[in-house]
KEKOLSE-612936 format. One record per residue (C-alpha): residue number from 1; residue in three letters; x, y, z. Coordinates in Angstrom, 1 decimal, always signed. Each point is the difference from the previous one (the first is absolute). Layout:
BEGIN
{NUM; 'ALA'; {X; Y; Z}}
...
END
This chain:
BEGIN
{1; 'UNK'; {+95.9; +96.3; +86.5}}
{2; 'UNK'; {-2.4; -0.6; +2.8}}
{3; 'UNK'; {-3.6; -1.3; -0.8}}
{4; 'UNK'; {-1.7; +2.8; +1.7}}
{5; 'UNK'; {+2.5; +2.5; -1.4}}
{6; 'UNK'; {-0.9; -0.9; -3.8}}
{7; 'UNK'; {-3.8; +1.3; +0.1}}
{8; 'UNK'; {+1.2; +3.2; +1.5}}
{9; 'UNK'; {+2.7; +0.2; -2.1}}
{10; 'UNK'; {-2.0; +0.2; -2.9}}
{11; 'UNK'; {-2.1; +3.2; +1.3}}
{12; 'UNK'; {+0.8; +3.3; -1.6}}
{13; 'UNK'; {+0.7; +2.1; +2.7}}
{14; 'UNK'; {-2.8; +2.4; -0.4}}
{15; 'UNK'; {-2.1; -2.8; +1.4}}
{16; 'UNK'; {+1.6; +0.9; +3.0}}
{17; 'UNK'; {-2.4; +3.0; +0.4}}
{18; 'UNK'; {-2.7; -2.1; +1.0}}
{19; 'UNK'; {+1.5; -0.2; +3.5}}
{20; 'UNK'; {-1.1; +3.4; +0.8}}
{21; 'UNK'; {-2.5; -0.7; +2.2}}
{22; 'UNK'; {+2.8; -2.8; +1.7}}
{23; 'UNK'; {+2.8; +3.1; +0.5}}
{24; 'UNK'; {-2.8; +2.0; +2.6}}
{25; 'UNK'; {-0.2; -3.0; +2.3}}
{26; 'UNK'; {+3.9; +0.0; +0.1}}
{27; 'UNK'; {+0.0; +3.8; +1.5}}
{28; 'UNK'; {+0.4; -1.3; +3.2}}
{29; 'UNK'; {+3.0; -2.7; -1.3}}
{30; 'UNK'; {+1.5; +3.3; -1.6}}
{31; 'UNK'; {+0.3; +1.4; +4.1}}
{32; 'UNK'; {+2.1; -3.1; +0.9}}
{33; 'UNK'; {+2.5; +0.3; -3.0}}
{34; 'UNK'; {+1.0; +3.6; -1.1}}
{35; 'UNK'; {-0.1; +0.0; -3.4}}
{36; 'UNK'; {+3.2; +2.0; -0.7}}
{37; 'UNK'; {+2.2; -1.2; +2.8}}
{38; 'UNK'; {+3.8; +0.3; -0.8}}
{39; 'UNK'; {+3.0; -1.7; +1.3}}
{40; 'UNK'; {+2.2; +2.4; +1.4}}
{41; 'UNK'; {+3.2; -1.3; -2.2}}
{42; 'UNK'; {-1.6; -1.1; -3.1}}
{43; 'UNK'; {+2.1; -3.1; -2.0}}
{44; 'UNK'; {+2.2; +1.6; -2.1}}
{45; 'UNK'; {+0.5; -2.1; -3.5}}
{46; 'UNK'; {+2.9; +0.9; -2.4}}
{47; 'UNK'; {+0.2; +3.5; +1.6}}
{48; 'UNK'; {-3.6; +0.7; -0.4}}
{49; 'UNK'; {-2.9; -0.2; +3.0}}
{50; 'UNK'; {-2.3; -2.6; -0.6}}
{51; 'UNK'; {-3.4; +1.8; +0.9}}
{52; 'UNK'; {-2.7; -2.0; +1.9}}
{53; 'UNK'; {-3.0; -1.9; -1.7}}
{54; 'UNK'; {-2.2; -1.3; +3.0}}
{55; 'UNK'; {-2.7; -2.8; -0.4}}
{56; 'UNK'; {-2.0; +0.0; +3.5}}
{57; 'UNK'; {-2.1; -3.3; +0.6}}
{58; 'UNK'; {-2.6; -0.4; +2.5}}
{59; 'UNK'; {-2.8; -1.5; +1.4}}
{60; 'UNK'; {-3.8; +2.0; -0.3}}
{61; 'UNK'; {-2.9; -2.4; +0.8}}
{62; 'UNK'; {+1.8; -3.3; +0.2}}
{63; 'UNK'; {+1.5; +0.9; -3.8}}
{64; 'UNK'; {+3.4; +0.2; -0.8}}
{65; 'UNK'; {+0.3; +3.8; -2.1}}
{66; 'UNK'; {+3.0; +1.6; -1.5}}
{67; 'UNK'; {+0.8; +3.8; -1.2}}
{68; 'UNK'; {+0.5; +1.3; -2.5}}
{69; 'UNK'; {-2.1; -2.4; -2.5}}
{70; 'UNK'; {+2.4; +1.8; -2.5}}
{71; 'UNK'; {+3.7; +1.4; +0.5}}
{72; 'UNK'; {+1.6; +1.6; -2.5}}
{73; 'UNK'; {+4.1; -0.3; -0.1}}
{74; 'UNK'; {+2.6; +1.4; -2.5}}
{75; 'UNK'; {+1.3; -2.9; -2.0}}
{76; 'UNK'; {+3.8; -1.0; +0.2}}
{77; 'UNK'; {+0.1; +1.9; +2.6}}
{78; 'UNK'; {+1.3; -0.6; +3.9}}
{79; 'UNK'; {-2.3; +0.1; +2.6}}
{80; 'UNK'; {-0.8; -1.4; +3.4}}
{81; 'UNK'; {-3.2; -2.4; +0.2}}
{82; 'UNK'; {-1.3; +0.2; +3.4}}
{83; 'UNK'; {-3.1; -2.4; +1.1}}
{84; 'UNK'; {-1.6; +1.0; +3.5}}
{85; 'UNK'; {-2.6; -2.8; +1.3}}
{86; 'UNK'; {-2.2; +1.6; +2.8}}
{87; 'UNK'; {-1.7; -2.8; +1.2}}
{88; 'UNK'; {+0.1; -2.2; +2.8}}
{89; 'UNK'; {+0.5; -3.2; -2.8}}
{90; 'UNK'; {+3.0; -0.9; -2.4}}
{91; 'UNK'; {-0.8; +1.4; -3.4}}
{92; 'UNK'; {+2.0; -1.6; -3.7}}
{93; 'UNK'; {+0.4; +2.7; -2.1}}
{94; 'UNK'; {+0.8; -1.5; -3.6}}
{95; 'UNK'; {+0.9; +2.0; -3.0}}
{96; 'UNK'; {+1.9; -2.8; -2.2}}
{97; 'UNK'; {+0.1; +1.3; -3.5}}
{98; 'UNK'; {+1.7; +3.6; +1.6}}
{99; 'UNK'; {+2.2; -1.6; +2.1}}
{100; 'UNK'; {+1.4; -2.5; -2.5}}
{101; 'UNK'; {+0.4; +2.9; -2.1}}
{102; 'UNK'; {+1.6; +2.6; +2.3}}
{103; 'UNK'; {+3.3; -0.2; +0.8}}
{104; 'UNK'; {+0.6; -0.4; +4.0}}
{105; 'UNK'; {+2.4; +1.4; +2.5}}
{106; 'UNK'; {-0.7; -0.4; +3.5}}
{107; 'UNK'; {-3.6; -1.3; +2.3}}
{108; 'UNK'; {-0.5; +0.7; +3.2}}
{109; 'UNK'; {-1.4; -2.1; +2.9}}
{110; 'UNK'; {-1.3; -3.1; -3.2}}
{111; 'UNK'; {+1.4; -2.0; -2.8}}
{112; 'UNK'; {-2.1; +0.1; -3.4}}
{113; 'UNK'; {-1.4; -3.2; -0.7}}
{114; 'UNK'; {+1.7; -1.0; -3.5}}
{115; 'UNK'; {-3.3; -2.4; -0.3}}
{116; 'UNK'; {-2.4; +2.8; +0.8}}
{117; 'UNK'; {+1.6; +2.8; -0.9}}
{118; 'UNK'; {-1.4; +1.4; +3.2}}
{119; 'UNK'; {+0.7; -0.2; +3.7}}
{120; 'UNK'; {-1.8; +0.5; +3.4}}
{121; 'UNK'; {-0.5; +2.5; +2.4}}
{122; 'UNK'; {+0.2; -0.1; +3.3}}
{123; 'UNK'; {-3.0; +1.5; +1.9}}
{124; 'UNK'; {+0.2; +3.5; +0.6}}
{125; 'UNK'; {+3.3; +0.1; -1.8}}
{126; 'UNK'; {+2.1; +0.7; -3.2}}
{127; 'UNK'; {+2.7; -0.7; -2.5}}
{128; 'UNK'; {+1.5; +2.1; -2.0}}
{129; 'UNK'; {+1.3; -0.9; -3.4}}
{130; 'UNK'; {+2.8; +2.0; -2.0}}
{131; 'UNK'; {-0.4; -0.5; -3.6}}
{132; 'UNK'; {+3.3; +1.3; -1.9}}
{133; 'UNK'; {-2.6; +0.1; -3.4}}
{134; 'UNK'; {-3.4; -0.3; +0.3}}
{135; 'UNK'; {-1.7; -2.1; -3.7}}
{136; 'UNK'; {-0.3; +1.5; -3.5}}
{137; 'UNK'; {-3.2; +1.9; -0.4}}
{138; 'UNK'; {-3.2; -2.2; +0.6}}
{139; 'UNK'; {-2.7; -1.2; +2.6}}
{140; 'UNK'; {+0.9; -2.7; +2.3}}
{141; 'UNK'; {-2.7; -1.2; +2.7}}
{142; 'UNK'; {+0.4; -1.0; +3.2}}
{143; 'UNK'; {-2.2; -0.9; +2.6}}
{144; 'UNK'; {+0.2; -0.5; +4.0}}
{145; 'UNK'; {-1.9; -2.9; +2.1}}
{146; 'UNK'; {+0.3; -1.4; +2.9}}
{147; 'UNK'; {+1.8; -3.7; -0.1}}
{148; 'UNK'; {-2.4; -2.5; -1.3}}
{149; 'UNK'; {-2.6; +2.5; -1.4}}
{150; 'UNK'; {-0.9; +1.0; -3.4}}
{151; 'UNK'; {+0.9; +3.8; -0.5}}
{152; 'UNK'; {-3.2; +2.2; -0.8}}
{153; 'UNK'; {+0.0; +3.5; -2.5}}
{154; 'UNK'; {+0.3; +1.9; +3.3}}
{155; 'UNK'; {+3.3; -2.2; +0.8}}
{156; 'UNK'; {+1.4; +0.8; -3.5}}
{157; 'UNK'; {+1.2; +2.9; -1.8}}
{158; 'UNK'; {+2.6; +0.7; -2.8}}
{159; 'UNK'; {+3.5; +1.3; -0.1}}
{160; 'UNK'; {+0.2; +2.0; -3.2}}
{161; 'UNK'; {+3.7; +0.9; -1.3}}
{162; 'UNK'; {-0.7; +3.5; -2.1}}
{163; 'UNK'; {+2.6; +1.5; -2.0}}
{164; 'UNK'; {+2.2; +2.6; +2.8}}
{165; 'UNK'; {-0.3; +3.4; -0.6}}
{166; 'UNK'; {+2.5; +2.0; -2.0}}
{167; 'UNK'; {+0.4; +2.4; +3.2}}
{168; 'UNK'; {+0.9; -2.1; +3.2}}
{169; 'UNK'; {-1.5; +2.7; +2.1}}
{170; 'UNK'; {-3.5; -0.4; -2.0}}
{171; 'UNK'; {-2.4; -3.0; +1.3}}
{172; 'UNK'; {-0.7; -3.0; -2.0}}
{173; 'UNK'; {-2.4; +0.2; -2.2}}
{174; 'UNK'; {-3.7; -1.2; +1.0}}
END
């Protein structure tokens, strides 16, 4: 585990709400990355679509910030993991406890960092992860920083697995 990953790690997720006030300077982030983009021909795993999770990372007032500070994702389940930087710098996005934990298909345009458990993005750029099982129900941080800098709360959020709902066609609980 990273150092800088541990202390936010340890964070109950609640926490997270205090970044409130961090979420209305990032309106104008939220105009560069549409929030519920979709690929045209979404991964397929094992016959089923793996829906998109997005992180967007970007730069407001010389700080690296990334949405959602808390993203909640049906456990054991497929999915697609996609992280959109919208800067003008390379952004690491590190999430090493989910992604030792999930079980991997396929990445897109990076290679995840065994060491990290992250990897970087390219300025104003993606990659997209498919995840053929996402990790058993739990809270696993991760955090975003450009190269060389210590990750901030408004660089670092939680992916939460949550039990999937009973009915496919119902949204994960929140």
């Amino acid at each position: 585990m990273h150092p800088f990953h541990r202390d936010f790690a340890r964070l109950p997720a609640r926490s997270m709400v205090a970044v409130t006030g961090v979420l209305a300077a990032l309106v104008g982030l939220a105009g560069v990355i549409p929030a519920n983009a979709q690929a045209q021909n979404p991964p397929v795993v094992a016959g089923e679509i793996a829906p998109p999770v997005e992180i967007a990372m970007g730069i407001v007032d010389g700080n690296v910030h990334c949405l959602p500070p808390v993203a909640r994702l049906p456990a054991g389940e497929p999915l697609t993991l996609r992280v959109r930087n919208a800067s003008e710098l390379p952004i690491t996005f590190v999430a090493p406890d989910f992604f030792e934990a999930a079980e991997m298909v396929e990445s897109t345009d990076s290679a995840l960092d065994a060491s990290t458990g992250g990897f970087l993005v390219a300025p104003e750029n993606e990659v997209r992860m498919v995840i053929r099982e996402t990790p058993p129900i739990g809270e696993y941080g991760y955090a975003c920083s450009v190269p060389g800098v210590q990750p901030t709360v408004e660089s670092s959020g939680f992916l939460v697995t949550v039990a999937p709902p009973a009915d496919p066609n119902v949204p994960v609980a929140e």
